[in-house]
C-alpha positions as CSV (number, residue, x, y, z in Angstrom):
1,X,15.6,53.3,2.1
2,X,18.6,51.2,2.1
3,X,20.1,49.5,-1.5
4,X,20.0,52.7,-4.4
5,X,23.6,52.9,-4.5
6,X,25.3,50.9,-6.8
7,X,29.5,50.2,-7.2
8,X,32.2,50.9,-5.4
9,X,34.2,53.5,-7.4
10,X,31.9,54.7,-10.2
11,X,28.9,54.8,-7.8
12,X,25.6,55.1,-9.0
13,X,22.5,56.4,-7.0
14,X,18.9,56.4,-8.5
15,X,16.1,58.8,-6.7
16,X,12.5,59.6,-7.7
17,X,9.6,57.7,-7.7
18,X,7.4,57.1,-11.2
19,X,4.5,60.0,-10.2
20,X,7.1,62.3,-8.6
21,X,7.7,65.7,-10.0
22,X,11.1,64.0,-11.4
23,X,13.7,61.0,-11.4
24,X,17.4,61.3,-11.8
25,X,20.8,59.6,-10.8
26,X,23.8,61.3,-9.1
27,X,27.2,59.3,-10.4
28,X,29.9,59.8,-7.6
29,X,33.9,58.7,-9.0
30,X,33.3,59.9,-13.1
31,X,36.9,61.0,-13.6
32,X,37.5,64.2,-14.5
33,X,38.6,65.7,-18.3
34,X,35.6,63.5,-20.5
35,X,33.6,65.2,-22.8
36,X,30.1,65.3,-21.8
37,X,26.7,66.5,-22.3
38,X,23.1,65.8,-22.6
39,X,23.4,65.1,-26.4
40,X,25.7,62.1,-25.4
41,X,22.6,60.5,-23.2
42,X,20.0,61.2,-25.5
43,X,20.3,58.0,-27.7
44,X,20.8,55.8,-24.6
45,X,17.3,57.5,-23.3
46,X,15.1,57.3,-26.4
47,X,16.2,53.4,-26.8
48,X,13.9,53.2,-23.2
49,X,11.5,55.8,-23.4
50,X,8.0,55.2,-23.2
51,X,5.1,55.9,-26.1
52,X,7.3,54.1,-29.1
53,X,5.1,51.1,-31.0
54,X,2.2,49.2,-30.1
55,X,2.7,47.0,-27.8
56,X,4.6,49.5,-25.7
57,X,3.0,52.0,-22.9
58,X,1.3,54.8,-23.8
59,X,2.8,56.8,-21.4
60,X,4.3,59.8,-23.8
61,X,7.8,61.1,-22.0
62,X,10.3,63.2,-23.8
63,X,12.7,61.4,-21.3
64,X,15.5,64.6,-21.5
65,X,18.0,64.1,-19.3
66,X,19.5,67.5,-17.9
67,X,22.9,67.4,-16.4
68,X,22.4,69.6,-13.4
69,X,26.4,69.5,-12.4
70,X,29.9,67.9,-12.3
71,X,30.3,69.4,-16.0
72,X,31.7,72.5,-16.7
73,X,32.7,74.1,-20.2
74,X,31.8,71.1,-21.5
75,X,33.8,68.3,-19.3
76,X,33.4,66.0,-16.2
77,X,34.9,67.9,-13.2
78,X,35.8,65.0,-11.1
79,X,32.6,66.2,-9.2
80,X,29.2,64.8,-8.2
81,X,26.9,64.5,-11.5
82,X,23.8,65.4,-10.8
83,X,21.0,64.1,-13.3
84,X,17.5,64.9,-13.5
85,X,14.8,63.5,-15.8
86,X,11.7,65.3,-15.5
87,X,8.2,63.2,-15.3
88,X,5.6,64.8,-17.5
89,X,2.9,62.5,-19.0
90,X,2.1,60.8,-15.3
91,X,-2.0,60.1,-15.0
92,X,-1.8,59.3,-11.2
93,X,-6.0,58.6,-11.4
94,X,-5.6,56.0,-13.5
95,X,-4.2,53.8,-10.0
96,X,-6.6,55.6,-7.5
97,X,-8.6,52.4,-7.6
98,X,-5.4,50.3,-6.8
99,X,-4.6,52.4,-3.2
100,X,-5.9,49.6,-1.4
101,X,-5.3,46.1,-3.3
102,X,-1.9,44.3,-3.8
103,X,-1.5,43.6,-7.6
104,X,-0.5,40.2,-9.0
105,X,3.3,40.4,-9.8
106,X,4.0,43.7,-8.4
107,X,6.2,45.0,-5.2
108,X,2.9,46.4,-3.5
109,X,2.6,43.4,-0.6
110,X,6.6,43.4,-0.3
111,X,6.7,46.9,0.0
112,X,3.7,47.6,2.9
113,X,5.1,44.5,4.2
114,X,8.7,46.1,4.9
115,X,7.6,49.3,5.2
116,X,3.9,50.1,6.4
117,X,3.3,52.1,3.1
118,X,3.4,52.5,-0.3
119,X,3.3,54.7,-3.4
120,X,0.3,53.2,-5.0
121,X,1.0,56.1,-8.0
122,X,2.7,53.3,-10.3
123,X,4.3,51.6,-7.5
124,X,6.3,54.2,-6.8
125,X,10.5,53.6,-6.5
126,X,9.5,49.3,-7.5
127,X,8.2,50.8,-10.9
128,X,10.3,50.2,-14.2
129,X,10.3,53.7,-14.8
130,X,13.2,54.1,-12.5
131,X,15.2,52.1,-14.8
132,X,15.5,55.7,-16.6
133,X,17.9,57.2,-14.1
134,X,19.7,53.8,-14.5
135,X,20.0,54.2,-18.3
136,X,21.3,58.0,-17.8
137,X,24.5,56.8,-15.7
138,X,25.1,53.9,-18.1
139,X,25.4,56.2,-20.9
140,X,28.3,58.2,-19.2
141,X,30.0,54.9,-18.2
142,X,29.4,53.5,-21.9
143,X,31.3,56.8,-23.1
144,X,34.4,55.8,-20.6
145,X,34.6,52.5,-21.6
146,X,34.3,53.8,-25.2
147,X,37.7,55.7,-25.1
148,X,39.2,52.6,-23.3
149,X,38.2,50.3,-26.4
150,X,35.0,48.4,-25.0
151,X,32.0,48.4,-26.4
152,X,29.0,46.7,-24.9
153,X,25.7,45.8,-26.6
154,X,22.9,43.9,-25.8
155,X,19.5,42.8,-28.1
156,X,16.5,40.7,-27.6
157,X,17.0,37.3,-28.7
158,X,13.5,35.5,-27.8
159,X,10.2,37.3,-27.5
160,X,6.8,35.8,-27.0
161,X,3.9,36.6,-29.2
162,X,2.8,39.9,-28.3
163,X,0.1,40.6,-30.5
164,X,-1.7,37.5,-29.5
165,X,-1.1,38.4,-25.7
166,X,-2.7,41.8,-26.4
167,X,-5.6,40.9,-28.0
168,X,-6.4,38.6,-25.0
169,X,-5.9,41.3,-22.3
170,X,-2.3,39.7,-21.0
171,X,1.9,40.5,-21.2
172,X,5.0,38.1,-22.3
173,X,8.3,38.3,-21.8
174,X,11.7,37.6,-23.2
175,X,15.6,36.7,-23.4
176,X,17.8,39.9,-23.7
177,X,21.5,38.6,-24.6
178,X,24.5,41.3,-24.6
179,X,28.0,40.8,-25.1
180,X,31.2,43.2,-24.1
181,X,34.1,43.1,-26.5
182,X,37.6,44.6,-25.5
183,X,37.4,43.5,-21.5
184,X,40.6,42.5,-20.9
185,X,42.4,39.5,-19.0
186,X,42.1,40.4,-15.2
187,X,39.2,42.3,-14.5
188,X,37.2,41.0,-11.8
189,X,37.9,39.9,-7.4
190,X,37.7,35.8,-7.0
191,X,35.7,35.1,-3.9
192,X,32.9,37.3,-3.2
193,X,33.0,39.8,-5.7
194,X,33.0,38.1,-8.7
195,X,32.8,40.3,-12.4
196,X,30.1,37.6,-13.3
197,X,28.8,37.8,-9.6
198,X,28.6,41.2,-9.8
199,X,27.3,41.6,-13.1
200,X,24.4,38.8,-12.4
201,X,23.7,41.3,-9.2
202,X,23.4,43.9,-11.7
203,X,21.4,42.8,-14.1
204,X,19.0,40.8,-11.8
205,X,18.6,44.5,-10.0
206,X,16.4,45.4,-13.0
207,X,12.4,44.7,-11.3
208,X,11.7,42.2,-14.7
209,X,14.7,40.4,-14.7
210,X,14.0,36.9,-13.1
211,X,17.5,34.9,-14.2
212,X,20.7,35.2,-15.7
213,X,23.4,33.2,-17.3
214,X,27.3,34.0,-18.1
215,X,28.2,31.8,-21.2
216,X,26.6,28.6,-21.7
217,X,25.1,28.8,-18.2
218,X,22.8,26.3,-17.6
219,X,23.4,24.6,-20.7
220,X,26.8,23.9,-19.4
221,X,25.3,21.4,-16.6
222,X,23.9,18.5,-19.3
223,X,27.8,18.5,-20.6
224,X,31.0,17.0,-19.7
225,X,33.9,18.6,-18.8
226,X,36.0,18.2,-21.7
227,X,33.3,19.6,-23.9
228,X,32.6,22.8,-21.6
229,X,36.3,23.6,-20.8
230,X,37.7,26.1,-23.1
231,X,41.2,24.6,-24.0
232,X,44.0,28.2,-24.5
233,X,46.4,28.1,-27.3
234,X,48.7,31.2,-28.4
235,X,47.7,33.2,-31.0
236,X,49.5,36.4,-32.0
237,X,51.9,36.2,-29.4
238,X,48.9,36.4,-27.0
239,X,47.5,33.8,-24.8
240,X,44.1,33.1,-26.1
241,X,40.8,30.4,-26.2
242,X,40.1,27.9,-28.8
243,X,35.9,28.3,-27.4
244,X,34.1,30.7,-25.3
245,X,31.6,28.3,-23.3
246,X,32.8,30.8,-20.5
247,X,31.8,33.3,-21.6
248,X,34.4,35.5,-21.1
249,X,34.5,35.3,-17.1
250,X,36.9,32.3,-15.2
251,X,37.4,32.0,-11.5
252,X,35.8,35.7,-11.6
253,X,37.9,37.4,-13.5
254,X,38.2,38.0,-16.9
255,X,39.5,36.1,-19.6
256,X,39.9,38.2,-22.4
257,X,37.5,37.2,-24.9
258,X,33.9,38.3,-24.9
259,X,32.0,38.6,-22.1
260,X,28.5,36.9,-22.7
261,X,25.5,37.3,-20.7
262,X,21.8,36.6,-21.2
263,X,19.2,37.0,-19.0
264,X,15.3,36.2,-18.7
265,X,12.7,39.2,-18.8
266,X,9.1,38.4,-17.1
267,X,5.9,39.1,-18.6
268,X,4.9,42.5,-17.6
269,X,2.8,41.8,-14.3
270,X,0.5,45.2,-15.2
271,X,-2.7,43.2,-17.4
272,X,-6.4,43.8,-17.8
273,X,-7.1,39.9,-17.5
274,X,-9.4,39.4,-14.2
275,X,-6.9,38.0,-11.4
276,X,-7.7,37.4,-7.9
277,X,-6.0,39.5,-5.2
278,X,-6.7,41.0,-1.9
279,X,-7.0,43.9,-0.2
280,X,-4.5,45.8,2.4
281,X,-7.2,44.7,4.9
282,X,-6.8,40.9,4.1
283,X,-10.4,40.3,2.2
284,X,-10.6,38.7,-0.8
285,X,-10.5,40.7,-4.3
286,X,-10.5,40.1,-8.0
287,X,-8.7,43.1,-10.0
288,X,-8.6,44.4,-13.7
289,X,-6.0,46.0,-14.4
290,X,-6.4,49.6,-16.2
291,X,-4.2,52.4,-17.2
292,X,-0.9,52.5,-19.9
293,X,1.5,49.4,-19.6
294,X,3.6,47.5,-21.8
295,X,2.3,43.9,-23.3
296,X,6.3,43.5,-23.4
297,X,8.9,45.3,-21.4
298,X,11.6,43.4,-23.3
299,X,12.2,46.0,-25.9
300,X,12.7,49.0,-23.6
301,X,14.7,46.7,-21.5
302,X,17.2,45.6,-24.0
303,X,19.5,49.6,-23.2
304,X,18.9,48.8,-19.0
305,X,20.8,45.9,-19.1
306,X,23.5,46.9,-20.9
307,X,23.7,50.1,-18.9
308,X,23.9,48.0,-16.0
309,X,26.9,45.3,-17.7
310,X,28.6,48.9,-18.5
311,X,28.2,50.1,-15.2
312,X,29.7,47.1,-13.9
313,X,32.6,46.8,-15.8
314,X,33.6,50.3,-15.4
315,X,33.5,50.2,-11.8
316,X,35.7,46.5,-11.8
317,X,38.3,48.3,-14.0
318,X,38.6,51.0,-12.2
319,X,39.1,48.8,-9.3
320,X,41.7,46.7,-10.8
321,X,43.9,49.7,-10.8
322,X,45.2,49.2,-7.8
323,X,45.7,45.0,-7.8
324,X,49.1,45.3,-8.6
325,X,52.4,47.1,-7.7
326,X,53.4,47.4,-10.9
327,X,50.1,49.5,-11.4
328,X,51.0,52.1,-8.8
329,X,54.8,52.4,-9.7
330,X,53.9,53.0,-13.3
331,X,51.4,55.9,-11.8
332,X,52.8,57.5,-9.3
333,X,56.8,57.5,-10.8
């Protein structure tokens, strides 16, 4: 399976499937000499785990993330890291009835489609429960761009009614916004590899994800020009914007002030309403949807995508060390 490695110099590779034995990520490119240990994941982990509130699954997993190498007496070792979440509360006969029948929403027709099978077990590598190997590499990268004086954050900003929703068998979604502060001027490739290119590739990576915006997005088509363009002025000796419409990001690269991205979460496809489906032999089905599943993923979501946005800005700066002369003189004499 082609497509679970992320970035180019802090690399990222996701493995495990949701009713495996256990899930993890291997990070490829950490720089050696940072401080690191399963204590600095944990909060990045519970923020995503499962089995915290109503509305969320009832699936019940400590979600301890052991750091099986690339650390040694306590620091990075310019090594592979080696991750490894262990899945412990899976009940993989709560989809035996699903083996057979493509649910509304999910990967299950893409996925015999391109491949001829399927992990019917909570749809295997397509489940959100991957996003937990995800979350596990964007703390480490959080904690680099920490000691470089960038903190990213992200929150939910719209939310549909989910009580209503559960009472009537069915999911909503949601808008997750987050915002990097401390990114700056001159981060990013023009052309193809974008920051805001990459970070929308990012961020629409996560399964729910379904649309994302860098500033005032697609707001910014129903104005003018002279209202969207941000207009510089000095400030402190520093070349600086009057506005942010933006949103941190021109031409591709950086500009120095925040970086501002939203994007839009889908309902969770996994409901107990009646839908009509069909089988892996082409007849016509209607399905009810059992088992543990979130009536809104948007919560748990909120840490994934700003794992991803820190994962993605690490990896462009570390790129961007190399764009100039000036950058290699002052390195290497």
């Amino acid at each position: 399976m082609a497509g679970s490695t992320f970035g180019k110099n802090f690399r990222v590779t996701t493995w495990g499937e949701s009713h495996g034995v256990s899930l993890g990520c291997v990070i490829d490119g950490c720089p050696a000499g940072l401080p690191l240990s399963s204590e600095d994941l944990a909060p990045y982990m519970a923020r995503r785990r499962p089995g915290q509130g109503g509305y969320t699954t009832a699936r019940n997993e400590a979600d301890e993330a052991e750091i099986m190498s690339g650390v040694f007496e306590g620091v990075t070792t310019g090594t592979p890291i080696a991750i490894m979440i262990k899945n412990n509360d899976q009940h993989s006969k709560d989809y035996e009835a699903l083996r057979e029948v493509y649910r509304p929403g999910h990967a299950d027709f893409g996925f015999d489609a391109k491949y001829g099978i399927r992990d019917h077990r909570g749809g295997g590598r397509s489940s959100g429960r991957e996003t937990a190997a995800r979350v596990a590499a964007g703390a480490v990268a959080a904690k680099i761009l920490e000691r470089l004086g960038i903190s990213v954050s992200a929150a939910a900003i719209f939310a549909g009614d989910a009580a209503s929703a559960a009472a009537d068998g069915d999911s909503v979604g949601g808008i997750i916004e987050c915002v990097a502060k401390g990114v700056p001027a001159g981060i990013g490739d023009p052309v193809f590899d974008k920051l805001d290119a990459r970070l929308a590739a990012a961020v629409m990576s996560v399964g729910a994800v379904k649309g994302v915006e860098i500033g005032d997005g697609f707001a910014a088509a129903k104005t003018r020009g002279s209202e969207n363009n941000d207009e510089f002025e000095m400030k402190d000796s520093a070349v600086t914007k009057r506005t942010n419409h933006s949103g941190g990001i021109l031409g591709g690269i950086s500009d120095g002030s925040d970086i501002i991205l939203r994007c839009a979460v889908k309902p969770t496809p996994s409901i107990s309403k009646e839908q009509h489906t069909v089988t892996r032999d082409g007849e016509d089905t209607t399905i009810r949807i059992g088992g543990r599943h979130d009536t809104i993923i948007v919560p748990r979501a909120v840490v994934v995508v700003e794992c991803m946005v820190a994962i993605t800005l690490l990896d462009a700066m570390m790129e961007n060390m190399h764009s100039k002369m000036s950058s290699l003189e002052g390195f290497y004499r």
